[in-house]
C-alpha positions as CSV (number, residue, x, y, z in Angstrom):
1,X,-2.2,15.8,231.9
2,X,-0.5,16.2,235.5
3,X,1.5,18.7,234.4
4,X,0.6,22.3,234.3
5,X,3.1,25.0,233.5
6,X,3.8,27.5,236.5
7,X,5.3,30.5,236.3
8,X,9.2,31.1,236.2
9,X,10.9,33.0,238.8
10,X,14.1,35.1,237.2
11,X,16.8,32.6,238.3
12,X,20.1,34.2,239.3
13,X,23.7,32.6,238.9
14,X,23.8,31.5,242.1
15,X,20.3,29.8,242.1
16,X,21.6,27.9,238.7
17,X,24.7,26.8,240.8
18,X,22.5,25.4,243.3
19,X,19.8,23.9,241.1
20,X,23.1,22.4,239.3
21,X,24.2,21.0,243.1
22,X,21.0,19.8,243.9
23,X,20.5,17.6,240.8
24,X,23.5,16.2,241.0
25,X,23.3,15.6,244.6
26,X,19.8,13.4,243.9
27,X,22.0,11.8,240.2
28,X,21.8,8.4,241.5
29,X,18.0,8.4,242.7
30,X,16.1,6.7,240.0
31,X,12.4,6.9,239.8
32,X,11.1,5.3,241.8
33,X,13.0,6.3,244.7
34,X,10.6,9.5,244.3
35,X,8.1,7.8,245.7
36,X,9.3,8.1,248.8
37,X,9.4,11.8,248.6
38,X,5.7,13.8,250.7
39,X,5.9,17.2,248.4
40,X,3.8,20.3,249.8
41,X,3.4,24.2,249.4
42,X,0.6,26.2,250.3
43,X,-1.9,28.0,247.9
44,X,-5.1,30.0,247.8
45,X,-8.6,29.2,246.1
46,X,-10.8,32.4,245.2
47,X,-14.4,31.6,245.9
48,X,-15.8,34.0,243.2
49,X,-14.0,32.9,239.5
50,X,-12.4,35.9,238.2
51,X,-13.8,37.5,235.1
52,X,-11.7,36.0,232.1
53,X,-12.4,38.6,228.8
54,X,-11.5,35.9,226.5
55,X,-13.8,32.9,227.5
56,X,-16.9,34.6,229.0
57,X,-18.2,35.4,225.8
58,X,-22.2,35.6,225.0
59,X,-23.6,34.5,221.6
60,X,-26.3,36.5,220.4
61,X,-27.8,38.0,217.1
62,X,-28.3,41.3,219.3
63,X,-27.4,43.2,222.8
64,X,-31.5,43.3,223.4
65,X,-31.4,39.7,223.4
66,X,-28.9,39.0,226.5
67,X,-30.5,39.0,229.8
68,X,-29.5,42.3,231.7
69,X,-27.8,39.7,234.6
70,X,-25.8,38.5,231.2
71,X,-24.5,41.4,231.0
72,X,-22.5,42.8,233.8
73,X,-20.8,40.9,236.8
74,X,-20.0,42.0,240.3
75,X,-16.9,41.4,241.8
76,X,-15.8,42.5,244.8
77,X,-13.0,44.7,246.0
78,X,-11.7,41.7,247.9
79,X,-13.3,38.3,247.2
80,X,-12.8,35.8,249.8
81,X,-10.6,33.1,249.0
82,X,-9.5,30.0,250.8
83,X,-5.9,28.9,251.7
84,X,-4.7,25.6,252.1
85,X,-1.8,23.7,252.9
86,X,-1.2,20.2,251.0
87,X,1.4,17.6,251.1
88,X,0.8,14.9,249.3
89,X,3.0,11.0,248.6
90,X,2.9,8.6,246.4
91,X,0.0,7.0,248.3
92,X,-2.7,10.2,249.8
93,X,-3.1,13.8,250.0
94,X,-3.0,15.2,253.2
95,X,-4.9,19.3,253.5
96,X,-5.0,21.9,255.9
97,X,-7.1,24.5,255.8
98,X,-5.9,28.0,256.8
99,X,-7.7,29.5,259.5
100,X,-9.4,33.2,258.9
101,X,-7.7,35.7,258.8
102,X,-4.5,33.5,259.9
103,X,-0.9,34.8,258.0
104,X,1.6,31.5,257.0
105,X,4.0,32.8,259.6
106,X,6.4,30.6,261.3
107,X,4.7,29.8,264.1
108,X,1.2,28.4,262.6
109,X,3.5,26.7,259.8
110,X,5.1,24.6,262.7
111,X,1.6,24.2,264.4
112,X,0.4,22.6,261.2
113,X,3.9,20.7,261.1
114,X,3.1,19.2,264.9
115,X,-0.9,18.4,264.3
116,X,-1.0,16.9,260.7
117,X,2.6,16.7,258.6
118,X,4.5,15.0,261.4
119,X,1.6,12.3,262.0
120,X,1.2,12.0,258.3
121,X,4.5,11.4,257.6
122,X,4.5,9.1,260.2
123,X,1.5,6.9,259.3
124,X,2.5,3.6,257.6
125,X,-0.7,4.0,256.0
126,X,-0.2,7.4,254.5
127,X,3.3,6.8,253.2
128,X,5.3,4.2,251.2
129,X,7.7,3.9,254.3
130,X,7.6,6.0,257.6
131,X,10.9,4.4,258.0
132,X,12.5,5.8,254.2
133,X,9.8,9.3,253.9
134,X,11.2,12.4,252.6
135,X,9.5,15.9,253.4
136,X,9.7,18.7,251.0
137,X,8.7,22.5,250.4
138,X,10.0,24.8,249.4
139,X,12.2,28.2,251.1
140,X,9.4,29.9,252.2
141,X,10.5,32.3,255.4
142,X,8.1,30.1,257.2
143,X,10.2,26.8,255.9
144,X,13.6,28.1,256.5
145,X,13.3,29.7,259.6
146,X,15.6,27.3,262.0
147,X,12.9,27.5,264.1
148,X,11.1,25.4,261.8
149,X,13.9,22.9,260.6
150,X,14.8,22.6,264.1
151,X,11.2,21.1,265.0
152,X,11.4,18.9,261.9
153,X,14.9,17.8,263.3
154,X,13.8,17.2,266.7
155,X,10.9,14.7,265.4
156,X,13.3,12.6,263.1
157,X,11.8,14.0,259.8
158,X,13.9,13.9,256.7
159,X,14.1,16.6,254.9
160,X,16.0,19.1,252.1
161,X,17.6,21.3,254.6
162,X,17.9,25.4,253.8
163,X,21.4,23.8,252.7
164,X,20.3,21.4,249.9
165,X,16.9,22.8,248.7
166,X,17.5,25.4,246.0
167,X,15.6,28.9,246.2
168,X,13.8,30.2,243.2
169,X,12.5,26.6,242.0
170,X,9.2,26.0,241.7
171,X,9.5,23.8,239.0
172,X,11.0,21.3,241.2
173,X,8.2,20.6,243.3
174,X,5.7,18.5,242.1
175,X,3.1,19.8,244.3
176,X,3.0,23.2,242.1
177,X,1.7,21.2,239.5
178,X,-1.0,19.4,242.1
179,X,-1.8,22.3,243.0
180,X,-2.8,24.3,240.0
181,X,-5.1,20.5,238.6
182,X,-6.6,21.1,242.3
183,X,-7.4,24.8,241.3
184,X,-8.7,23.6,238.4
185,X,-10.9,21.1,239.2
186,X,-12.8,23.3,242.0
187,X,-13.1,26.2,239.0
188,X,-15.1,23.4,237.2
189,X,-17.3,22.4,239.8
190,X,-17.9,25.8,240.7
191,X,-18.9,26.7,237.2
192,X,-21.7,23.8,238.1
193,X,-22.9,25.2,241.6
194,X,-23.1,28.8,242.9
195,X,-20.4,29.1,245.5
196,X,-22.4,31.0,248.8
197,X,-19.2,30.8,251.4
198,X,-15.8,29.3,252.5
199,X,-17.9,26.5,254.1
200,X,-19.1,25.7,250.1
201,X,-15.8,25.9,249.3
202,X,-14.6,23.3,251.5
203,X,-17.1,20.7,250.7
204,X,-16.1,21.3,247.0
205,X,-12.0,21.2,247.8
206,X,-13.0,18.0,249.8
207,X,-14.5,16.1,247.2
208,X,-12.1,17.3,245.1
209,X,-9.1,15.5,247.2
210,X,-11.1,12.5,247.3
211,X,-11.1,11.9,243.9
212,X,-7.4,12.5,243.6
213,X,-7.1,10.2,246.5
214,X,-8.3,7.4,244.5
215,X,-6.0,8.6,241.5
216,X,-2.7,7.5,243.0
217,X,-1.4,6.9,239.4
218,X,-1.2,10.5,239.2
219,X,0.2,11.1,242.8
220,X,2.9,8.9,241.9
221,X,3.1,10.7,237.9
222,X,4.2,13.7,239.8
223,X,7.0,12.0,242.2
224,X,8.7,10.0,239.3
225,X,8.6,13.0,237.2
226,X,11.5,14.2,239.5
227,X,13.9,12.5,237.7
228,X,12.6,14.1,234.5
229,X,12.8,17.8,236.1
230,X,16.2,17.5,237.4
231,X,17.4,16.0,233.8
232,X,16.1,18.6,232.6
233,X,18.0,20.9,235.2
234,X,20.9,19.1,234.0
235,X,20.2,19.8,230.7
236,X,19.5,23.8,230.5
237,X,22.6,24.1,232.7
238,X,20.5,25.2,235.8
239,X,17.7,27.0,234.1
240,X,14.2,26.7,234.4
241,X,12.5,24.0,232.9
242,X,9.2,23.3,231.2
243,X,7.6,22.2,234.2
């Protein structure tokens, strides 16, 4: 399934009168007018898989019989992990790799805006419609800084404004959802091949994009399902939803 559930920020009155705002403001879009949307967010991908006590369990008729590297595993104090930056449309993923050591701070957010969102938004190969493309994230200070929307202004990118977009709603960007089938999917291929570095890690996130890349169905599953989550907005009278 494409959708995974995320977890639910503690939405205020005033985040349920904007969610309210916001779907009514998109009422009239129908679905497939979402695929005109290029959804990102930013996430991070820990190279070691963290211990889970329910599902690494060992069968055996006795403790004697479980190898001794069975039996206990390392983790570090602070396991390297690898950030990334995705927006994705209806037709390709487009990733960024977060330099090391390197904050999402307003300035290397627009950086990335400048080198690879812009020119993929842009790209009459990477989008439904340069011409009809909508960008959004969500109101991370790096986002809504009017440093940021100004740039996005400047190059003729459309975009939910600090105006429209409403805080505290993750379950309104599809690329949450990407996200977290991303994380998954390099979690399984991990589980296959011992991870040595970040530079593993990539070639595994890579090959893990491509095959998404070739799965526009579910690209374009995740736009169209906007009209469901805002429904659903609709419906719980600004509350979260199930997605």
């Amino acid at each position: 399934s494409p959708f995974h559930e995320i977890r639910k920020p503690k939405i205020t009155e005033i985040n349920r009168e904007d969610r309210l705002w916001f779907a009514n403001y998109l009422s009239e879009w129908a679905e497939d007018d979402f695929l005109h949307m290029a959804c990102s967010d930013e996430f991070y991908i820990y190279v070691e898989r963290k211990p889970n006590c329910r599902n690494d369990v060992i069968w055996s008729r006795s403790v004697d019989e479980i190898p001794d590297e069975e039996r206990f595993r390392m983790v570090g104090a602070h396991p390297q992990c690898y950030g990334v930056f995705v927006c994705f449309s209806a037709v390709k993923v487009m990733w960024v790799a977060k330099e090391v050591g390197q904050s999402w701070n307003g300035d290397y957010f627009r950086k990335v805006l400048t080198e690879n969102v812009i020119p993929f938004l842009k790209d009459p190969d990477c989008v439904v419609d340069p011409e009809s493309v909508v960008f959004l994230h969500d109101r991370a200070p790096c986002m809504s800084s009017l440093a940021t929307q100004a740039l996005l202004e400047e190059n003729g990118v459309d975009f939910f404004g600090n105006s429209q977009w409403p805080g505290h709603s993750p379950d309104l960007n599809p690329t949450e959802n990407l996200g977290a089938i991303i994380k998954e999917r390099v979690k399984r291929k991990i589980l296959l091949k011992k991870i040595e570095d970040l530079q593993d890690m990539k070639r595994i996130f890579k090959r893990v994009i491509d095959e998404i890349n070739n799965d526009t169905t579910l690209l374009q599953t995740l736009l169209r399902s906007m009209r469901e989550r805002l429904n659903a907005v609709v419906e719980n009278n600004g509350g979260a939803t199930k997605y």
